[in-house]
Every structure is written in C-alpha cells, then in structure tokens.
MDAnalysis code that builds the backbone (N, CA, C; Angstrom):
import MDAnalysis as mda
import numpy as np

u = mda.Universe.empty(318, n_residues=106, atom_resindex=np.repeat(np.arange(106), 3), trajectory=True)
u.add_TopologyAttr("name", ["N", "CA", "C"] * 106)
u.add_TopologyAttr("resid", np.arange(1, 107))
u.add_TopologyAttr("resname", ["UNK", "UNK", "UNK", "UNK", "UNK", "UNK", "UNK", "UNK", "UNK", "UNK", "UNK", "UNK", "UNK", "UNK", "UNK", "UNK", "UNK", "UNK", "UNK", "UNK", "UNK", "UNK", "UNK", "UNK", "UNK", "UNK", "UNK", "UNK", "UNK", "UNK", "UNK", "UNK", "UNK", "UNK", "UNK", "UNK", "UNK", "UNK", "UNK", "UNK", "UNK", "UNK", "UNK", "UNK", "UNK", "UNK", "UNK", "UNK", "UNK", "UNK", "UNK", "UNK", "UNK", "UNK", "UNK", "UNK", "UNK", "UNK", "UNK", "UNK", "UNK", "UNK", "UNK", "UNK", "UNK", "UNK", "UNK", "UNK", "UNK", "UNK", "UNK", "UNK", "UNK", "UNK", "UNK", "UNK", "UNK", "UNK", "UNK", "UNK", "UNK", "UNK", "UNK", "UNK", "UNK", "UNK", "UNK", "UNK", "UNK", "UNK", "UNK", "UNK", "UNK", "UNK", "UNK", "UNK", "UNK", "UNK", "UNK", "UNK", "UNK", "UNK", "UNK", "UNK", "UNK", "UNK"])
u.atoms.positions = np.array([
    [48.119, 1.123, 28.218],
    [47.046, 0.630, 29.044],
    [45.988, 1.733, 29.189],
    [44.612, 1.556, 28.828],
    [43.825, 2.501, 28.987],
    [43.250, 2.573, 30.271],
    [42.673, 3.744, 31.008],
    [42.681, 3.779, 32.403],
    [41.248, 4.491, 32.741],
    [40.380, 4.336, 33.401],
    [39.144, 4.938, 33.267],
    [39.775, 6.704, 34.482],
    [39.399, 7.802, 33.646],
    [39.674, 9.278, 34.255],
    [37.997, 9.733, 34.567],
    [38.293, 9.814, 36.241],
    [36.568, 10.222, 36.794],
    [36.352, 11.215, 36.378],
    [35.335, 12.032, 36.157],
    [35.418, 13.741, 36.384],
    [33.958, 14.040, 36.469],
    [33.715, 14.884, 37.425],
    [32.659, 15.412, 38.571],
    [31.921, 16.154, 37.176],
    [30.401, 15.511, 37.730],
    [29.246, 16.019, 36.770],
    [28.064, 16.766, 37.168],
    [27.561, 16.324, 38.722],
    [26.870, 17.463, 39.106],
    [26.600, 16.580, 40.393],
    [25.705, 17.130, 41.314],
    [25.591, 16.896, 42.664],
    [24.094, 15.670, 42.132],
    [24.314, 14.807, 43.146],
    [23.151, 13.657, 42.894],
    [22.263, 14.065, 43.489],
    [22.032, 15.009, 44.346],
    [20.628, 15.844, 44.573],
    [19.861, 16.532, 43.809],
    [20.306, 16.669, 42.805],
    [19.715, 17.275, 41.045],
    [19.385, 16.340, 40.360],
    [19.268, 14.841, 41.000],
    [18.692, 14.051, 39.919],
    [17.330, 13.367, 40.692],
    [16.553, 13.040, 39.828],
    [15.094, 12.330, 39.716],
    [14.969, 11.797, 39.256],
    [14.338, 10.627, 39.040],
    [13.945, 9.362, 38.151],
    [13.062, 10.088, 37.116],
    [13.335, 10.058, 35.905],
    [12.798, 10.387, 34.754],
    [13.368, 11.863, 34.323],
    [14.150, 11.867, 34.539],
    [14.947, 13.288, 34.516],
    [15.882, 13.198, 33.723],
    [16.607, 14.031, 32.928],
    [17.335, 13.818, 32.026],
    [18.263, 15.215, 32.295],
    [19.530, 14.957, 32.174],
    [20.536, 16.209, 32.544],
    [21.951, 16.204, 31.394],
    [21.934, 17.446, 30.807],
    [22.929, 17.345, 29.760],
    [24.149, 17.760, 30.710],
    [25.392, 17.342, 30.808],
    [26.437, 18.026, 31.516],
    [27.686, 17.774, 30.469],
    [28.379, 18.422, 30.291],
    [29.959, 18.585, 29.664],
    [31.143, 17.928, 30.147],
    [31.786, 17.240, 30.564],
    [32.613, 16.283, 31.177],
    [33.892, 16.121, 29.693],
    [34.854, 16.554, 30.449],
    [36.073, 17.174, 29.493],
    [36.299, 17.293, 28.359],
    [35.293, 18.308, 28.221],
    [34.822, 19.009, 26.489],
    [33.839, 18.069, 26.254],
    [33.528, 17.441, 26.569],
    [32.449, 16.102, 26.028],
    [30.828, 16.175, 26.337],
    [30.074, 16.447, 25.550],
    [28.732, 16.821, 26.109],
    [27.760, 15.129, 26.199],
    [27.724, 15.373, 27.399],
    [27.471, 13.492, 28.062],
    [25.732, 13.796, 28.834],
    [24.973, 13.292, 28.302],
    [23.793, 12.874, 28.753],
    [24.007, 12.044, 30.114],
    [23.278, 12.754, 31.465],
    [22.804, 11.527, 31.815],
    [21.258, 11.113, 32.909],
    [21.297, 10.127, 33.010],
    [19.417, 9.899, 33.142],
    [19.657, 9.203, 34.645],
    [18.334, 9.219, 35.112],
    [18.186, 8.571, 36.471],
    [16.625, 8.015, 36.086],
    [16.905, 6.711, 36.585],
    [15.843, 5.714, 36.507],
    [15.583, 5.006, 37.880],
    [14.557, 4.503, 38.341],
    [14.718, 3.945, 39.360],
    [15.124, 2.505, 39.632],
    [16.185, 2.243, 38.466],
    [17.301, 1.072, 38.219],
    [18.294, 1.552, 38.703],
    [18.562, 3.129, 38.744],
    [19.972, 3.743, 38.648],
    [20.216, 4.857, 37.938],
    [21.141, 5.232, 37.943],
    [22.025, 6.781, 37.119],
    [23.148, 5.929, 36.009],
    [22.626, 6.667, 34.737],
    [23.078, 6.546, 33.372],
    [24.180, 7.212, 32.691],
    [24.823, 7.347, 32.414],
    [25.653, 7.917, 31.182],
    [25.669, 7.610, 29.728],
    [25.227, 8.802, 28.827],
    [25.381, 7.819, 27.588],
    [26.208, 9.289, 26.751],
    [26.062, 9.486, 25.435],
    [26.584, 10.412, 24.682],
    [25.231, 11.186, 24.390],
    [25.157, 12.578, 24.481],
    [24.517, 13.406, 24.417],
    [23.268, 13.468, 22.888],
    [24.137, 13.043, 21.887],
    [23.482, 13.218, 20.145],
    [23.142, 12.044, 19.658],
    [21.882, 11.988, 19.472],
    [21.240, 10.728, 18.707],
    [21.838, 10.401, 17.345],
    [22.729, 9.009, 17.128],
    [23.322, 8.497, 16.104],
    [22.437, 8.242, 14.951],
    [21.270, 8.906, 15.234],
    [20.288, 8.934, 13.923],
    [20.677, 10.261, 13.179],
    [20.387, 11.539, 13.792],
    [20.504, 12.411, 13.252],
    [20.798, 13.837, 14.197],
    [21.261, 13.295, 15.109],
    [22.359, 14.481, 15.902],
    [21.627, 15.492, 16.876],
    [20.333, 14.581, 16.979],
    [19.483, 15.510, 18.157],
    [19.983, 15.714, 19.971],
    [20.035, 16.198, 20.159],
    [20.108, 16.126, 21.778],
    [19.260, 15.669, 22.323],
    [19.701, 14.280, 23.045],
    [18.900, 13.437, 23.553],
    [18.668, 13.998, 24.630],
    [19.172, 14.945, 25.338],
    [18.501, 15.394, 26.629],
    [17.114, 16.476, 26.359],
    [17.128, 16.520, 25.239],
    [15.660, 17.262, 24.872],
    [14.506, 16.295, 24.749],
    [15.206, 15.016, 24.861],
    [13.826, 13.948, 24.637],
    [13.198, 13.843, 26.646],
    [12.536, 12.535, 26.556],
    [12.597, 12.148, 27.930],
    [12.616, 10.260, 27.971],
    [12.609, 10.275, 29.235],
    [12.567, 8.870, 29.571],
    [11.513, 8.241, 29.792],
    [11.173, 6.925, 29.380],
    [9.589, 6.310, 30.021],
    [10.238, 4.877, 30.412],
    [10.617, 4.796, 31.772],
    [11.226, 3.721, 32.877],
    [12.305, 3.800, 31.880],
    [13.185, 2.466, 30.800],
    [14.742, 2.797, 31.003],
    [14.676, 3.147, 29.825],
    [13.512, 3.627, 28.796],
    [13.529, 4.127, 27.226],
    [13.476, 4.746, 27.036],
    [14.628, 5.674, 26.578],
    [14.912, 7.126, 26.300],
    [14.920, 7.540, 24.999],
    [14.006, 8.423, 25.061],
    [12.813, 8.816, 23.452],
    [14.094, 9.772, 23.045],
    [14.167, 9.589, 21.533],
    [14.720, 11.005, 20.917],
    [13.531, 11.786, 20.135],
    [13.976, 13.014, 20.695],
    [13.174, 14.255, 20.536],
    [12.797, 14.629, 18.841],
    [13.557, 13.936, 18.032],
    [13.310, 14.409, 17.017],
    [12.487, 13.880, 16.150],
    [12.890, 12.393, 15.677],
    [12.136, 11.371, 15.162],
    [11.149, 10.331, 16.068],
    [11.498, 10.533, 17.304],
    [10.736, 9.459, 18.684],
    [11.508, 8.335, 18.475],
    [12.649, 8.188, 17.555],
    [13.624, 6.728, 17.901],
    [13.640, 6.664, 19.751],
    [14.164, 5.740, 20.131],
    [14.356, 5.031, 21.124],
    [16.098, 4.377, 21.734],
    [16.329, 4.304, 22.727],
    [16.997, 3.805, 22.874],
    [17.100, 3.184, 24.041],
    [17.921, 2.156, 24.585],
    [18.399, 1.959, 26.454],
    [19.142, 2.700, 26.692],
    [18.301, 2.867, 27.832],
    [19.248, 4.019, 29.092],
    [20.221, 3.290, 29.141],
    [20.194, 2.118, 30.121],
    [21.115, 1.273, 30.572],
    [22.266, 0.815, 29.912],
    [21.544, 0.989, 28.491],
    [22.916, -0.014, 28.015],
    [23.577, 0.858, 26.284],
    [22.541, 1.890, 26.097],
    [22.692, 2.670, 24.859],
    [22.469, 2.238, 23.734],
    [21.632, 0.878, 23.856],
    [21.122, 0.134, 22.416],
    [19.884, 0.772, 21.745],
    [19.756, 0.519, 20.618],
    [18.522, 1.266, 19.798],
    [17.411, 0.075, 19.894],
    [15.893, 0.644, 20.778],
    [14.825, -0.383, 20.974],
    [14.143, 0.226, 19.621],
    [14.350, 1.184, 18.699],
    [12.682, 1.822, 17.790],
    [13.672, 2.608, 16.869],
    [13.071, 2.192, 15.836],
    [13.602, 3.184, 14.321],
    [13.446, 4.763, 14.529],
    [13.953, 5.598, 14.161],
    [14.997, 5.264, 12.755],
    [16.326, 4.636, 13.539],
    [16.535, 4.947, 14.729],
    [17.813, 4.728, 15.801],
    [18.349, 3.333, 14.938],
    [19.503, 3.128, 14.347],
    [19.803, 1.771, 14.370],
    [21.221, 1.437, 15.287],
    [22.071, 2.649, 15.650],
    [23.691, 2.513, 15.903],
    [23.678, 2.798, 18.036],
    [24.150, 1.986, 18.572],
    [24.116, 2.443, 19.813],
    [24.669, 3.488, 19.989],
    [24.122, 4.262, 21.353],
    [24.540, 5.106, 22.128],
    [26.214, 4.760, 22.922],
    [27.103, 5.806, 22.507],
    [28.393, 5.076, 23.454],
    [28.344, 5.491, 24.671],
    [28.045, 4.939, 26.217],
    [28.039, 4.684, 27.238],
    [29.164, 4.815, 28.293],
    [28.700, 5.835, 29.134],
    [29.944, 5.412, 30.361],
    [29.793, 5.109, 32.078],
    [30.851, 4.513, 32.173],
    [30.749, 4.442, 33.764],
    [30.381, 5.557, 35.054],
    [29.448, 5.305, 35.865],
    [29.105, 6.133, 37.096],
    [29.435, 5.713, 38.242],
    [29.745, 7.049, 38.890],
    [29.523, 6.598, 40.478],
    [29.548, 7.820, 40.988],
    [29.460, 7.481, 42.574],
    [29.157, 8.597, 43.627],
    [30.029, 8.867, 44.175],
    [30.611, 10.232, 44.756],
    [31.662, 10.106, 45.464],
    [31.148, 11.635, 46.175],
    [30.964, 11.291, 47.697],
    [30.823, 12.591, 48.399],
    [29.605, 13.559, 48.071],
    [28.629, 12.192, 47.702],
    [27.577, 13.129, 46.678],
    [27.123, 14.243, 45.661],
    [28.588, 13.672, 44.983],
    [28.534, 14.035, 43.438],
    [28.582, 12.543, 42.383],
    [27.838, 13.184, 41.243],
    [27.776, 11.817, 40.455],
    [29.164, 12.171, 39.679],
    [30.007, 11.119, 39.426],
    [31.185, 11.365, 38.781],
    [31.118, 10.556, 37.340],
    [31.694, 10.852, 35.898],
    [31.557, 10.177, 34.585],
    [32.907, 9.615, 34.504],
    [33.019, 8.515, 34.276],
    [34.401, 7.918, 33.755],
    [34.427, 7.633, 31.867],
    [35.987, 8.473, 31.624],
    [35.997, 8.441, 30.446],
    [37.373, 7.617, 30.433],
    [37.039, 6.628, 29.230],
    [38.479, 5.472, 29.039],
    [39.464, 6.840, 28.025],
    [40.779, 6.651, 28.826],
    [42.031, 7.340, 28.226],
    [43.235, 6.504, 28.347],
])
C-alpha cells in the first residue's frame, strides 16, 4: 500500500505569489510556487531539457522555463508551450504550524 510521507519544506512566510522556491525534500530537489490560487509542488528540472525551473518565473499559474521559455501549469504540471511536451510530476501540500510540508508517495 503506498502511503503519502510529509516532510517540512520551509516556513510559509517565505512565500509570495509569483515566487518560486527550490527546496530538497528527501534527496529530492522539488520546486515550489505560490500563486494567488495557492502553493504548488512540482519537480524541480524541465522534462525538455533539464533546466531548473526555479530559475524561470511565474505569470499567474504559468511557469516559464528559463531556458527555452517552454511553459508549463503550476497547478497541475502540464506543458501549455513548446518545446515542453512531457508533464511536470507533482506533489501534495499543506500547512502545518506554519510550515509548508511536501508529500512524497512511498
């Protein structure tokens, strides 16, 4: 049975809408964004060509990669703009004690 494992990513007072924050979450380098929809999780490296998406930015929930300007959803890790064709793999958030916490399926 796979089980979602929380683990603490940074304090939600470090985030801003249009802000983009790379954090590490058990060995795992996990992007995540704040929109004024909400706080994101996605995987850190653009499935185009391995850029760090936290070097791009956000414009409301479309998160530019820095290298080629592909595109993707915040929300959901789909590719909106070429070259991007493969989604972003995505994870669960929440708050706890005002820290944002990442859930990884194990």
């Amino acid at each position: 049975m796979n089980r979602t494992a929380w683990h603490d990513a940074l304090p939600v007072a470090a985030l801003r809408p249009g802000r983009l924050h790379a954090v590490t979450v058990a060995g795992q380098e996990i992007l995540v964004g704040c929109t004024a929809e909400g706080l994101f999780a996605l995987d850190n490296l653009c499935t185009h060509a391995e850029a760090r998406m936290s070097e791009g930015f956000l414009r409301g929930h479309r998160l530019v990669c820095p290298l080629h300007g592909g595109a993707y959803d915040v929300r959901t890790g789909q590719p909106l703009a070429a070259p991007c064709l493969l989604p972003l793999g995505t994870y669960p958030v929440r708050v706890v004690d005002g820290r944002l916490e990442v859930g990884l399926i194990g």
